[in-house]
N, C-alpha and C positions, 0 to 999 in steps of 0.2 A: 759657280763663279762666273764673273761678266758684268755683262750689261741685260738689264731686263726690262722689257717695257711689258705694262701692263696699262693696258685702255679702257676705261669706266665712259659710261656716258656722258656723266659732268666734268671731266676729268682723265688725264695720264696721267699714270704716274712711274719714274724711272728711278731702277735701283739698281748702284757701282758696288759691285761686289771685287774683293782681288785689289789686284794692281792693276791700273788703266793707263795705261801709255802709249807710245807710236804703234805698238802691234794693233791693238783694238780702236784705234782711233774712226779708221774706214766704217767701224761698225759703231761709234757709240756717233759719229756724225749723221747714217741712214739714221739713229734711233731717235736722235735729237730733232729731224727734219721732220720724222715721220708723225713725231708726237705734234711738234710745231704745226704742221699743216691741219691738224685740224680744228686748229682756232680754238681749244678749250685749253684752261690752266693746264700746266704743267709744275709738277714736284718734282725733287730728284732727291733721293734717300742716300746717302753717304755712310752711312753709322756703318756700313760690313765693308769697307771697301778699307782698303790696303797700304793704298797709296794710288797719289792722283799724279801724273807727270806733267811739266809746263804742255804739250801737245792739248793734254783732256782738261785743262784749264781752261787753254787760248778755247777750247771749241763750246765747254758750258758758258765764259764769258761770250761769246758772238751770238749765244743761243739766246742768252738771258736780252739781250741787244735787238735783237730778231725779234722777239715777243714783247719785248717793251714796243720797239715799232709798229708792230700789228695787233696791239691790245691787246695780248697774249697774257693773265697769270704766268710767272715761271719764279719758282721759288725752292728753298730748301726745305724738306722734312727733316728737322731735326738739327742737330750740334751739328759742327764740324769735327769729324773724332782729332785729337791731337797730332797722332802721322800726316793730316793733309793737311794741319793749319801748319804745319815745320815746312812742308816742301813750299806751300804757299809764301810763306815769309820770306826764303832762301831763294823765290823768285821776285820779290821787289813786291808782294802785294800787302797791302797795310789792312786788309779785308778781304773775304770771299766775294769774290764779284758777283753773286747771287744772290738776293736778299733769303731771310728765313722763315717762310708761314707770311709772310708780308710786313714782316718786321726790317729796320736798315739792318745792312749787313752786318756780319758776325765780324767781332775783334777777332784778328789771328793770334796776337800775341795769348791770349786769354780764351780763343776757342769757344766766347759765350757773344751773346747780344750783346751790341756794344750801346 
């Protein structure tokens, strides 16, 4: 359970496993920078993770923010499972602030491409 990065030559790619909140935050922020700095796409796999806290939200939206700046790919592998499209909603967001595969962002209400 966590946070895991896995570094490909063409590619990071990072998977939330669990619940991610203010505890793991210090750690999924080194994991986010670390994949960022090296200039190639970045994924992030959701499908095992638990729940995502406003903390691990605000830090994937700055991420995706940061890579959109510096030409960075950064996207989602896959759905948003239903648990994080609830705490998402319950935060004011009308969409995952990540796009998915390079498609526009996922409906919350509906957890699919919008």
């Amino acid at each position: 359970m966590g946070i895991a990065l896995k570094q490909g030559k063409e590619s990071s790619a990072i998977r939330l496993e669990g619940v991610i909140d203010i505890a793991s935050a210090a750690e999924l922020k080194a994991v986010l920078l670390d994949a960022l700095k090296r200039g190639k796409p970045v994924t992030i796999a959701l499908d095992s993770s638990a729940g995502l806290d406003v903390t691990a939200i605000q830090l994937l939206w700055a991420a995706q923010r940061e890579a959109t700046v510096s030409g960075v790919g950064f996207t989602l592998a896959g759905p948003v499972p239903a648990r994080v499209s609830a705490t998402l909603k319950e935060a004011g967001f009308d969409s995952f602030p990540v796009p998915a595969d390079g498609d526009p962002p996922l409906a919350v209400e509906q957890g699919i491409r919008s």
